[in-house]
N, CA, C and O atoms as a Maestro MAE file, in Angstrom:
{
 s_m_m2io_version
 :::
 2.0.0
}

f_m_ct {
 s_m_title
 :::
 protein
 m_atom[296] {
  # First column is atom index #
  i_m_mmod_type
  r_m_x_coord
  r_m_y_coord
  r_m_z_coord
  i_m_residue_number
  s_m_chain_name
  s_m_pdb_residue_name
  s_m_pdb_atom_name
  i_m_atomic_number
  :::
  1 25 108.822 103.492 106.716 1 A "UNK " " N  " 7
  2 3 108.588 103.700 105.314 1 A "UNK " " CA " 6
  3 2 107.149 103.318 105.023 1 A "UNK " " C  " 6
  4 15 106.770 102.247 105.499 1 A "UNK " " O  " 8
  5 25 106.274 104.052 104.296 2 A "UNK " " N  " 7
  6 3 105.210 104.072 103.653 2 A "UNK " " CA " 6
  7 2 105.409 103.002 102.536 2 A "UNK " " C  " 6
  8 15 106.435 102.898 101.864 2 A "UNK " " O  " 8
  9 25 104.279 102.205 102.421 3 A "UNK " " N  " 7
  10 3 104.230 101.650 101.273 3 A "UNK " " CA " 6
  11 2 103.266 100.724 100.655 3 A "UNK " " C  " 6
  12 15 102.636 100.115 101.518 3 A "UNK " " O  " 8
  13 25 102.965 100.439 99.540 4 A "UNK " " N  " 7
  14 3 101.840 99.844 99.008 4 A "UNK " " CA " 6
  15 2 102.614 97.985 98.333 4 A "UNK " " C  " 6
  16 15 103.696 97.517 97.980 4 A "UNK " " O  " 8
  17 25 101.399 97.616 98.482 5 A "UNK " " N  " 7
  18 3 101.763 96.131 97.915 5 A "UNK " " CA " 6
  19 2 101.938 96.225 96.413 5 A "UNK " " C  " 6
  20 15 101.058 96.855 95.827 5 A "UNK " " O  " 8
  21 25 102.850 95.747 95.739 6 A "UNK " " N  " 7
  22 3 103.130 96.016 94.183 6 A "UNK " " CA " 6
  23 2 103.514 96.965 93.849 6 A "UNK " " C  " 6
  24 15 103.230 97.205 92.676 6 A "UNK " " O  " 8
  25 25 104.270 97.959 94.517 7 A "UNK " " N  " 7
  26 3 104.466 99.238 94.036 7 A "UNK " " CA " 6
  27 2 105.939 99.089 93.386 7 A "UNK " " C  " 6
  28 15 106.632 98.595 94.275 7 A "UNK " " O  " 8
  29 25 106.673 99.283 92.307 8 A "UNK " " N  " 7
  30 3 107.902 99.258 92.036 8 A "UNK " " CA " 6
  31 2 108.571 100.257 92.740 8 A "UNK " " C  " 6
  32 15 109.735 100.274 93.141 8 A "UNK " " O  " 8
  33 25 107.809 100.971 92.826 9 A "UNK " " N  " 7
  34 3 108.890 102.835 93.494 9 A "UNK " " CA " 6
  35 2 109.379 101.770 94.780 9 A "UNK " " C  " 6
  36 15 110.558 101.441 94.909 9 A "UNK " " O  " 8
  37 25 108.118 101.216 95.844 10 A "UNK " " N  " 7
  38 3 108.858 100.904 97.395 10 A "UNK " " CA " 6
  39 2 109.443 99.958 97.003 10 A "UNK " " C  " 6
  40 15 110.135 99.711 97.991 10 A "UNK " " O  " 8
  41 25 109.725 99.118 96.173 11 A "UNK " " N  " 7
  42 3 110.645 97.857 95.849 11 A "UNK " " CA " 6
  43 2 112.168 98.226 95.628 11 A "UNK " " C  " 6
  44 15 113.154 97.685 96.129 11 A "UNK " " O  " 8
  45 25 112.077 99.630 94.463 12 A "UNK " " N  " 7
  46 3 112.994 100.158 94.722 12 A "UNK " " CA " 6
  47 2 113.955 101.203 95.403 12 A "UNK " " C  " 6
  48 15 115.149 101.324 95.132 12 A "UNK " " O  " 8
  49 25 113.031 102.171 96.617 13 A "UNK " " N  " 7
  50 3 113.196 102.414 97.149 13 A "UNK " " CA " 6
  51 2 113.449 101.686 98.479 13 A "UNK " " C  " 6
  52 15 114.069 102.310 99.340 13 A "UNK " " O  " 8
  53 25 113.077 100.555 98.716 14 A "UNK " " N  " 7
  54 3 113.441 99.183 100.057 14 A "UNK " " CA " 6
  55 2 114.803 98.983 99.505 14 A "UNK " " C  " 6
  56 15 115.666 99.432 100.259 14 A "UNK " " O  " 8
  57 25 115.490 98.166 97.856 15 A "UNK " " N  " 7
  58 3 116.855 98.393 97.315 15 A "UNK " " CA " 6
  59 2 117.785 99.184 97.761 15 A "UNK " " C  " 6
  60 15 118.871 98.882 98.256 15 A "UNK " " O  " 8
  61 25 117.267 100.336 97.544 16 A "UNK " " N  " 7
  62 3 118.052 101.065 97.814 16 A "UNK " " CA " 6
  63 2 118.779 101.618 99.227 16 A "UNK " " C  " 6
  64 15 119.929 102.058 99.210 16 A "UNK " " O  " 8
  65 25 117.959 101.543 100.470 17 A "UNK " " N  " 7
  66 3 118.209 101.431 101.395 17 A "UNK " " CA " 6
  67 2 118.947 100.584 101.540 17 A "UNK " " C  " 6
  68 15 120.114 100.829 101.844 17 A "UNK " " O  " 8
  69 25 118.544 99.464 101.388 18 A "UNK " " N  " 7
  70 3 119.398 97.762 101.762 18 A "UNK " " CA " 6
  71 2 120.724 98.628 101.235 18 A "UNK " " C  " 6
  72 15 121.652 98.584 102.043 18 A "UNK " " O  " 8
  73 25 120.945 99.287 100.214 19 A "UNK " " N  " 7
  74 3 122.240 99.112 99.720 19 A "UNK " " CA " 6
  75 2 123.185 100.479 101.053 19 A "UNK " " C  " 6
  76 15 124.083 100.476 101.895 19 A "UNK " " O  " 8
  77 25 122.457 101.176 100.597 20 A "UNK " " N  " 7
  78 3 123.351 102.438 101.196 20 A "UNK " " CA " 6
  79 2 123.360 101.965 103.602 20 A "UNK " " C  " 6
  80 15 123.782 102.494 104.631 20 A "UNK " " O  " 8
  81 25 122.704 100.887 103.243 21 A "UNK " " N  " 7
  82 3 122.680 100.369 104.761 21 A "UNK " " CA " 6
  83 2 123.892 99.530 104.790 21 A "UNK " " C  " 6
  84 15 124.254 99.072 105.874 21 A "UNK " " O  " 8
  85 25 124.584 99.268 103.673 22 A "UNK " " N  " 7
  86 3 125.990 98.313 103.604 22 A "UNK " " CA " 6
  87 2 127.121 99.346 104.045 22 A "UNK " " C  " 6
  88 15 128.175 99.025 104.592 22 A "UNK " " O  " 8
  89 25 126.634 100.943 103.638 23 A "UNK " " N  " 7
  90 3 127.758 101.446 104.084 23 A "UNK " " CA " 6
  91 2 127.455 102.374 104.896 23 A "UNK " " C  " 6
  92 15 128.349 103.218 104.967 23 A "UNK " " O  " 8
  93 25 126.672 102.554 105.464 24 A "UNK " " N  " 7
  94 3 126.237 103.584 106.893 24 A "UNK " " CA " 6
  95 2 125.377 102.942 107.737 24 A "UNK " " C  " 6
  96 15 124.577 102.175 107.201 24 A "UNK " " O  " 8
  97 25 125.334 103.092 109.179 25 A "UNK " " N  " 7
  98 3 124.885 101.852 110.026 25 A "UNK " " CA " 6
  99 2 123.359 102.618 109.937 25 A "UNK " " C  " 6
  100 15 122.991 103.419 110.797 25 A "UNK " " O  " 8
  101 25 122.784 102.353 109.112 26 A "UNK " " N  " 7
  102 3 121.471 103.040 109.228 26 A "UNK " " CA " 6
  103 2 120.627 102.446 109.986 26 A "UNK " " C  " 6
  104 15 121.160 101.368 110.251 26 A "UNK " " O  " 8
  105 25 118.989 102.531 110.820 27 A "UNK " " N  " 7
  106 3 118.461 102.469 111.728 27 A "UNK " " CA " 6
  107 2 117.406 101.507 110.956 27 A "UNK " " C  " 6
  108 15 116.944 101.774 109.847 27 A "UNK " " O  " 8
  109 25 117.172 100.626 111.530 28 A "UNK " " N  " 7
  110 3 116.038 99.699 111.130 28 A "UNK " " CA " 6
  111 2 115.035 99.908 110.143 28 A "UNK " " C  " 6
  112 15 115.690 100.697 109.461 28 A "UNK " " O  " 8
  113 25 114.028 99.818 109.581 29 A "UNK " " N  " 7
  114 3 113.127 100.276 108.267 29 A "UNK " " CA " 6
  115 2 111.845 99.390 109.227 29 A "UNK " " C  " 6
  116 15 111.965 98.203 109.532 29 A "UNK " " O  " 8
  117 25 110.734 100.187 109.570 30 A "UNK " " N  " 7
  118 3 109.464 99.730 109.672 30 A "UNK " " CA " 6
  119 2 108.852 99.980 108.664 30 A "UNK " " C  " 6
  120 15 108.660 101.185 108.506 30 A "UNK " " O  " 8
  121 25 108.378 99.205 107.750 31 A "UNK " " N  " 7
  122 3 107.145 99.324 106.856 31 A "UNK " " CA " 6
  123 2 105.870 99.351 107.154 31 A "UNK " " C  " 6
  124 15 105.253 98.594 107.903 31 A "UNK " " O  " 8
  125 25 105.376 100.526 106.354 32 A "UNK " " N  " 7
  126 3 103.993 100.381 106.525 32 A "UNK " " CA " 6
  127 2 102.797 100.582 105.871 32 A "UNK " " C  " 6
  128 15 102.528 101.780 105.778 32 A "UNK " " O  " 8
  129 25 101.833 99.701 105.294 33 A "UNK " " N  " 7
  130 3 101.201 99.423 104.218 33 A "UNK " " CA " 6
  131 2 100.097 101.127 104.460 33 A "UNK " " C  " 6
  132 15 99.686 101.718 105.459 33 A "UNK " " O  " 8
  133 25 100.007 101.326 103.249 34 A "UNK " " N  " 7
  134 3 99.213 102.540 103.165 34 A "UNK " " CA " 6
  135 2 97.618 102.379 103.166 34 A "UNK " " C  " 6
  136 15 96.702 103.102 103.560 34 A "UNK " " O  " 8
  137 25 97.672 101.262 102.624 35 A "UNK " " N  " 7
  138 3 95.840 100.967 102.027 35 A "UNK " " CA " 6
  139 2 95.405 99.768 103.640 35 A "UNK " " C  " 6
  140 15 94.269 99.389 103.926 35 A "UNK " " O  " 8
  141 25 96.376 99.513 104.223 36 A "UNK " " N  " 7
  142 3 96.177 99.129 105.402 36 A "UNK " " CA " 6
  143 2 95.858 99.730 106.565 36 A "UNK " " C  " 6
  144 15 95.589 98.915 107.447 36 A "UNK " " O  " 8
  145 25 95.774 101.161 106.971 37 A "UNK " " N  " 7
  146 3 95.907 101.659 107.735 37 A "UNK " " CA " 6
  147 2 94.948 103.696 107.577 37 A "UNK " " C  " 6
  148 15 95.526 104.775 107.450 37 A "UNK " " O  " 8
  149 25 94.237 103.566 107.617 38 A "UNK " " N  " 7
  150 3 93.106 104.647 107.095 38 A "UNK " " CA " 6
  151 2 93.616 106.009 107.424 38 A "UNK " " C  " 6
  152 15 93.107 106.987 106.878 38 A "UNK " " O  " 8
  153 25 94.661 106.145 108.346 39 A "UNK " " N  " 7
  154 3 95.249 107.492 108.786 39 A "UNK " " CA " 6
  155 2 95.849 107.365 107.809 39 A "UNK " " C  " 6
  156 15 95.474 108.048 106.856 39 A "UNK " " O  " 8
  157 25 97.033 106.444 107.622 40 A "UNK " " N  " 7
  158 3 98.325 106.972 106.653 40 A "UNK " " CA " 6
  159 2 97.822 106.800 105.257 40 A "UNK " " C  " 6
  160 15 98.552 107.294 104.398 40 A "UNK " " O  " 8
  161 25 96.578 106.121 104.783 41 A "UNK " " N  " 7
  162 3 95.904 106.645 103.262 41 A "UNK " " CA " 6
  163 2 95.266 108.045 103.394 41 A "UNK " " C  " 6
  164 15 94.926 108.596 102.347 41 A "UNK " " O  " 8
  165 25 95.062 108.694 104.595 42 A "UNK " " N  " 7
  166 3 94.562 109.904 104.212 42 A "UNK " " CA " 6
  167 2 95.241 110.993 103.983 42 A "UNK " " C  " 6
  168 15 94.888 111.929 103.265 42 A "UNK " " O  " 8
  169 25 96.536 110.857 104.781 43 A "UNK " " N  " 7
  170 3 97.560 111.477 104.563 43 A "UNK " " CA " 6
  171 2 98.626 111.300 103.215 43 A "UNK " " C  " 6
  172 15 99.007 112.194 102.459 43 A "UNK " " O  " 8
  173 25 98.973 109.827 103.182 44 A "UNK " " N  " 7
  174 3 99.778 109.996 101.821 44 A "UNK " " CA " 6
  175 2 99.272 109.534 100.545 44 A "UNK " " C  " 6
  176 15 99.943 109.563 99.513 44 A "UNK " " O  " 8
  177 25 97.796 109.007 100.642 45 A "UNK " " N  " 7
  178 3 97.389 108.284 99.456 45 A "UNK " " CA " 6
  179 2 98.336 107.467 98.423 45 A "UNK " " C  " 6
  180 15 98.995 106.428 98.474 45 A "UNK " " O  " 8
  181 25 98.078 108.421 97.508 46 A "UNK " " N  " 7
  182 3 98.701 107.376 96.262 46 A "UNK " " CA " 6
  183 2 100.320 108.042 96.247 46 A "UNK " " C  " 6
  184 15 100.965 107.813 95.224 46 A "UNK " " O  " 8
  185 25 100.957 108.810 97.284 47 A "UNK " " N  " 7
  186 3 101.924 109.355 97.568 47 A "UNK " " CA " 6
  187 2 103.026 108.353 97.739 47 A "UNK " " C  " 6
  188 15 104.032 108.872 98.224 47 A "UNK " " O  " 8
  189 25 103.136 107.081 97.486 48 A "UNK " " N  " 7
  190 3 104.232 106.368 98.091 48 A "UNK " " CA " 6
  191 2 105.229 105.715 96.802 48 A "UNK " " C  " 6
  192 15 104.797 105.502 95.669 48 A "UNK " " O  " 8
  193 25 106.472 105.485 97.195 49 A "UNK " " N  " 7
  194 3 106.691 105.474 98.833 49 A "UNK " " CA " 6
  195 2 107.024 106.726 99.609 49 A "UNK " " C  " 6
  196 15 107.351 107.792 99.089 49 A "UNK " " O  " 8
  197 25 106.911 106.497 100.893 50 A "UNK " " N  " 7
  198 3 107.511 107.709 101.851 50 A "UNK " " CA " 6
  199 2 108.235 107.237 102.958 50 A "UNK " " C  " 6
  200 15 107.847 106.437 103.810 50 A "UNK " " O  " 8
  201 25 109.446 107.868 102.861 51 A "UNK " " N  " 7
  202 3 110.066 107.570 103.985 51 A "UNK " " CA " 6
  203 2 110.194 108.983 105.204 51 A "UNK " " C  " 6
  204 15 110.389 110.165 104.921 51 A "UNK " " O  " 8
  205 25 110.064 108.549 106.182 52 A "UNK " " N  " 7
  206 3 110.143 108.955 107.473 52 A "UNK " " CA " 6
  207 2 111.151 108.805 108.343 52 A "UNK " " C  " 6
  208 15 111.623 107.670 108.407 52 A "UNK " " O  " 8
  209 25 111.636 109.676 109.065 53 A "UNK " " N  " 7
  210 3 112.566 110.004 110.451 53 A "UNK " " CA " 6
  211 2 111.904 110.157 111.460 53 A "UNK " " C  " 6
  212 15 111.470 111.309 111.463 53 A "UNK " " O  " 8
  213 25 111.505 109.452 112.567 54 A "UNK " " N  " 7
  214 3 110.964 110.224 114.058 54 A "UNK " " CA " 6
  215 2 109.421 110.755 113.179 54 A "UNK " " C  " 6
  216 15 109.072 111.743 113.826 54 A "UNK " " O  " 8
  217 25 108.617 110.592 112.290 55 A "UNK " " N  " 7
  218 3 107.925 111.224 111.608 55 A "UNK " " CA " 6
  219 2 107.954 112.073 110.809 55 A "UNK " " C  " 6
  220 15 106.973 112.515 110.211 55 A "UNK " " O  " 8
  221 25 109.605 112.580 110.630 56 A "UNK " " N  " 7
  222 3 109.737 113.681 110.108 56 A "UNK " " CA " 6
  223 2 109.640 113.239 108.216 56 A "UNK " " C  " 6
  224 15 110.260 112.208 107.957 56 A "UNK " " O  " 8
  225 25 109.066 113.802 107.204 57 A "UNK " " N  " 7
  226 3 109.391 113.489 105.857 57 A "UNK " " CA " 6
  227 2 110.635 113.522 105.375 57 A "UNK " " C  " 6
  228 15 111.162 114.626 105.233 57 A "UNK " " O  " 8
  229 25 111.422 112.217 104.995 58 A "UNK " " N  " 7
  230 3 113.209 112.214 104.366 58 A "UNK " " CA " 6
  231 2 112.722 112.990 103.300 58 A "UNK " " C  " 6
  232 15 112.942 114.193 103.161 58 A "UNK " " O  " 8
  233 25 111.669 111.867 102.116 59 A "UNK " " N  " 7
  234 3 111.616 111.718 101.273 59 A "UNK " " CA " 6
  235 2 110.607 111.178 100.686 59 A "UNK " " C  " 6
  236 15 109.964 110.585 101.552 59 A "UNK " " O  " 8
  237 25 110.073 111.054 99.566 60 A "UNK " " N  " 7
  238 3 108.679 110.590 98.973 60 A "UNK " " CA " 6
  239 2 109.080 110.236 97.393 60 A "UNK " " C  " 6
  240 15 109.627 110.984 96.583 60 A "UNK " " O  " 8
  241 25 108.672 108.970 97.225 61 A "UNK " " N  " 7
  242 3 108.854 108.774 95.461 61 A "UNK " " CA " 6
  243 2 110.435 107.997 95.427 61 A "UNK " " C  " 6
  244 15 110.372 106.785 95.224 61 A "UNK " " O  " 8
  245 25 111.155 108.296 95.519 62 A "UNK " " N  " 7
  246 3 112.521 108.057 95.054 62 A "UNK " " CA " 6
  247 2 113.576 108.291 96.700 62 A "UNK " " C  " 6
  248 15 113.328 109.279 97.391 62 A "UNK " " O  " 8
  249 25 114.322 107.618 97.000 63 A "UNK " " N  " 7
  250 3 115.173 108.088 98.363 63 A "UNK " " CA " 6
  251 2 115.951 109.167 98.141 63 A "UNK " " C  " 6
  252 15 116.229 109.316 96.951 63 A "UNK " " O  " 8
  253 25 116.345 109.875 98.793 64 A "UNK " " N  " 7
  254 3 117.030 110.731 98.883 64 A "UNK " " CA " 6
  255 2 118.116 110.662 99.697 64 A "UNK " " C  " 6
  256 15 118.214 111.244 100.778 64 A "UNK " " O  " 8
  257 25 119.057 109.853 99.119 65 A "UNK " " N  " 7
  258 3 120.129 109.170 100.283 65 A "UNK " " CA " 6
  259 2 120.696 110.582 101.269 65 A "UNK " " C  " 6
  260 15 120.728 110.631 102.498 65 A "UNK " " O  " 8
  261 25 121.035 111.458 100.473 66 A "UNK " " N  " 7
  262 3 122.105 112.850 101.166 66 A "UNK " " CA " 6
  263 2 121.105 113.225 102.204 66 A "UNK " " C  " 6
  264 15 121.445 113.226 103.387 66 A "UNK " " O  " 8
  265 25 119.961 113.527 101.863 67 A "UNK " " N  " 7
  266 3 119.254 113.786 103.036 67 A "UNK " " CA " 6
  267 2 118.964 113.358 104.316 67 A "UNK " " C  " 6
  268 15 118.821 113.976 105.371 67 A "UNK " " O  " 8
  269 25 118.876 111.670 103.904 68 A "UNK " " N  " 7
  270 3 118.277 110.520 104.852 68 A "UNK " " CA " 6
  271 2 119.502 110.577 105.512 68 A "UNK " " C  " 6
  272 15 119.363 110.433 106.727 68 A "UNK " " O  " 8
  273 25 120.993 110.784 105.036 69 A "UNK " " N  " 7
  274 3 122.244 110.706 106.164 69 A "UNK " " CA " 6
  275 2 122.547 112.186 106.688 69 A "UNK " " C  " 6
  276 15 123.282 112.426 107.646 69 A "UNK " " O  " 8
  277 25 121.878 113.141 105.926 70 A "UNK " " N  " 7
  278 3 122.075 114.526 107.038 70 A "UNK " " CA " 6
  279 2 120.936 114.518 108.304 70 A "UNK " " C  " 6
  280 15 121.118 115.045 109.402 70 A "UNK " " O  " 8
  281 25 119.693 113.773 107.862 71 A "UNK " " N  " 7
  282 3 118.865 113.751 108.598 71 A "UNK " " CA " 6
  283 2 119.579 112.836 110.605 71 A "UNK " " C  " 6
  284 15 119.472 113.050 111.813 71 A "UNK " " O  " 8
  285 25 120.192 111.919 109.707 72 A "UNK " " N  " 7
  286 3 120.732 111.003 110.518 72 A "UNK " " CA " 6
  287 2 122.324 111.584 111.296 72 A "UNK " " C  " 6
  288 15 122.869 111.086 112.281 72 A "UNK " " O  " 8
  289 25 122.804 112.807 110.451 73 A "UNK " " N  " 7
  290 3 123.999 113.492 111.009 73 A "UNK " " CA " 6
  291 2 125.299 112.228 110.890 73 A "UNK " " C  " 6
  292 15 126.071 111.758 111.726 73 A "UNK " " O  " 8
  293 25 125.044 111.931 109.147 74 A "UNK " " N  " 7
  294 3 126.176 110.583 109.166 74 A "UNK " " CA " 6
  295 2 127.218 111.410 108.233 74 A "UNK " " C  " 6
  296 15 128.288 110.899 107.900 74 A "UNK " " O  " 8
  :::
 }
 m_bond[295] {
  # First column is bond index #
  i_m_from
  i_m_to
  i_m_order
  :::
  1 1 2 1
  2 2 3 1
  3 3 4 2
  4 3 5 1
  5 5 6 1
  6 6 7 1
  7 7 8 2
  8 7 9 1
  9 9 10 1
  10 10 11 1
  11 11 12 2
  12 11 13 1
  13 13 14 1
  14 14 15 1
  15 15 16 2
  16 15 17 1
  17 17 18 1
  18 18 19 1
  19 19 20 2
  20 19 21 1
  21 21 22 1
  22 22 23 1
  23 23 24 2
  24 23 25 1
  25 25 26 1
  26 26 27 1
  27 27 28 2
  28 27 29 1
  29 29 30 1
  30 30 31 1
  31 31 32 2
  32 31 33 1
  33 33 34 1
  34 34 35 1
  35 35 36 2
  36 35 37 1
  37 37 38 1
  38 38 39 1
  39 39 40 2
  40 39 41 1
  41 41 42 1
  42 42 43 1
  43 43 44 2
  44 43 45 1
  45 45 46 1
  46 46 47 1
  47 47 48 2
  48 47 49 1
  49 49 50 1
  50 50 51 1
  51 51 52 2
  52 51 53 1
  53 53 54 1
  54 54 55 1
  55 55 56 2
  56 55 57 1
  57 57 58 1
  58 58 59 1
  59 59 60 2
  60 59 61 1
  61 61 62 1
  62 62 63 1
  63 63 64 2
  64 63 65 1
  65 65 66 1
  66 66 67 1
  67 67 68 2
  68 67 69 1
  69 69 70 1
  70 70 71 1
  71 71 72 2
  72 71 73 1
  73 73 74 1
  74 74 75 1
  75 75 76 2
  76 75 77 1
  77 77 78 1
  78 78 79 1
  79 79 80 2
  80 79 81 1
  81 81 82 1
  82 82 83 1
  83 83 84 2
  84 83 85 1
  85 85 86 1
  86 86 87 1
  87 87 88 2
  88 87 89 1
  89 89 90 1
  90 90 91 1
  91 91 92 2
  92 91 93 1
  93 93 94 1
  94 94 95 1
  95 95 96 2
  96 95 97 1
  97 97 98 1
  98 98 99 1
  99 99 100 2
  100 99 101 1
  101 101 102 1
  102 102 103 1
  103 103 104 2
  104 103 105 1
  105 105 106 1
  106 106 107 1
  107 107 108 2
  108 107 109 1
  109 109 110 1
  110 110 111 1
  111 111 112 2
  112 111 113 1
  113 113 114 1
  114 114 115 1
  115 115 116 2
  116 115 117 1
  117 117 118 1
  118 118 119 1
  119 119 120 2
  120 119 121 1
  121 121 122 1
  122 122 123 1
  123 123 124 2
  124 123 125 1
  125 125 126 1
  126 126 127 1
  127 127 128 2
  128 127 129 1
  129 129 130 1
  130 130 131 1
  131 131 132 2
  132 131 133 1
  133 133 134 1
  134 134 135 1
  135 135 136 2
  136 135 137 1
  137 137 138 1
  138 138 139 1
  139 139 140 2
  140 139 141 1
  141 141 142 1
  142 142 143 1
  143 143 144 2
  144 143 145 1
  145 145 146 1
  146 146 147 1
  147 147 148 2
  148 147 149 1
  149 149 150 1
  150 150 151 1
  151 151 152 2
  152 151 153 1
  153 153 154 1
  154 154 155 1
  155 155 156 2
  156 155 157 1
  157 157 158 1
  158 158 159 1
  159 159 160 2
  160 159 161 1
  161 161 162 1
  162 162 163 1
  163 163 164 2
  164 163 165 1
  165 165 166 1
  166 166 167 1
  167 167 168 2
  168 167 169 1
  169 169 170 1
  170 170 171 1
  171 171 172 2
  172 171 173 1
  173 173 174 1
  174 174 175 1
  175 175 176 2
  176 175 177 1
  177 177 178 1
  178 178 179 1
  179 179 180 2
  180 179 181 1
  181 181 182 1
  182 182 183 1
  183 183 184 2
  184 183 185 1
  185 185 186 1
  186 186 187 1
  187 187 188 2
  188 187 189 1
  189 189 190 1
  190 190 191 1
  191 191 192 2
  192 191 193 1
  193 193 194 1
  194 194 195 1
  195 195 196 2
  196 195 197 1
  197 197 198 1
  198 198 199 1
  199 199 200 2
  200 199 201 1
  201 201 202 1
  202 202 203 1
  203 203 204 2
  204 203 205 1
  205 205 206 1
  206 206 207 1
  207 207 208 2
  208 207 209 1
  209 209 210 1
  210 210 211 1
  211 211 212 2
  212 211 213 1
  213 213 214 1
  214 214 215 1
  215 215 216 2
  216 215 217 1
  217 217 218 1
  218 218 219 1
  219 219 220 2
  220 219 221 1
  221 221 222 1
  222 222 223 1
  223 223 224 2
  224 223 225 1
  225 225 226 1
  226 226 227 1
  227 227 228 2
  228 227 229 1
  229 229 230 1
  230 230 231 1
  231 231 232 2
  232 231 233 1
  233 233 234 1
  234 234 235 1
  235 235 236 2
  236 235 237 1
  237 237 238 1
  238 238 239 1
  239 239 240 2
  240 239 241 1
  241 241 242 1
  242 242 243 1
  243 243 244 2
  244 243 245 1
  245 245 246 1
  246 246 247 1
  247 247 248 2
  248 247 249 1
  249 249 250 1
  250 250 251 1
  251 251 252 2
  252 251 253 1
  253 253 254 1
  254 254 255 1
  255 255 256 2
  256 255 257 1
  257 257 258 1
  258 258 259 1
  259 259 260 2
  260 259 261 1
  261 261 262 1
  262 262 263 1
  263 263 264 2
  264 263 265 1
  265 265 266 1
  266 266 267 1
  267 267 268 2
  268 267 269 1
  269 269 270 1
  270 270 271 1
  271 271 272 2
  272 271 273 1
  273 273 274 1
  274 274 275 1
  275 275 276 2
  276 275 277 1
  277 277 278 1
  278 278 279 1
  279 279 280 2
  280 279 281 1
  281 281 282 1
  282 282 283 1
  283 283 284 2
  284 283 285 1
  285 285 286 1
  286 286 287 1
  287 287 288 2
  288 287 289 1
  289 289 290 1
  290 290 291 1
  291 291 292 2
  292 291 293 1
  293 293 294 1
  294 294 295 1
  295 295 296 2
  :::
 }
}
C-alpha cells in the first residue's frame, strides 16, 4: 500500500483492511511512504492511498474490498 504521513484516506483505508482481514485471511500489507521514495512520487504523487497486488493496481483513494478479494480469488 502506497501512502503518505497524515493522510486520512490511508488511515482509513489501513481500517479498513484491518477489518475485512478479520474475515478473509488476507496477505500481509507493506506500506509505503510516497514522499519517501522518488519512483513511487513520480508515479502516484498526490494519488494516495494505493493499494497494490504483485504490483498490480486493487485500488486508489478508497479500498475496494470486492475487488481486492477477486483479485485474491477469495
Amino acid at each position: 500500500m502506497v501512502t503518505r504521513a497524515d493522510c486520512e484516506l490511508c488511515e482509513h483505508m489501513v481500517a479498513e483492511l484491518s477489518a475485512l482481514g478479520q474475515r478473509y485471511p488476507l496477505p500481509a500489507v507493506a506500506l509505503a511512504d510516497v514522499d519517501g521514495d522518488p519512483q513511487l512520487l513520480q508515479r502516484w504523487g498526490r494519488r494516495v492511498p494505493v493499494l497494490l497486488l504483485d504490483g498490480t493496481l486493487v485500488c486508489a483513494g478508497r479500498l475496494d474490498g470486492a475487488q481486492l478479494l477477486r483479485l485474491l480469488r477469495l
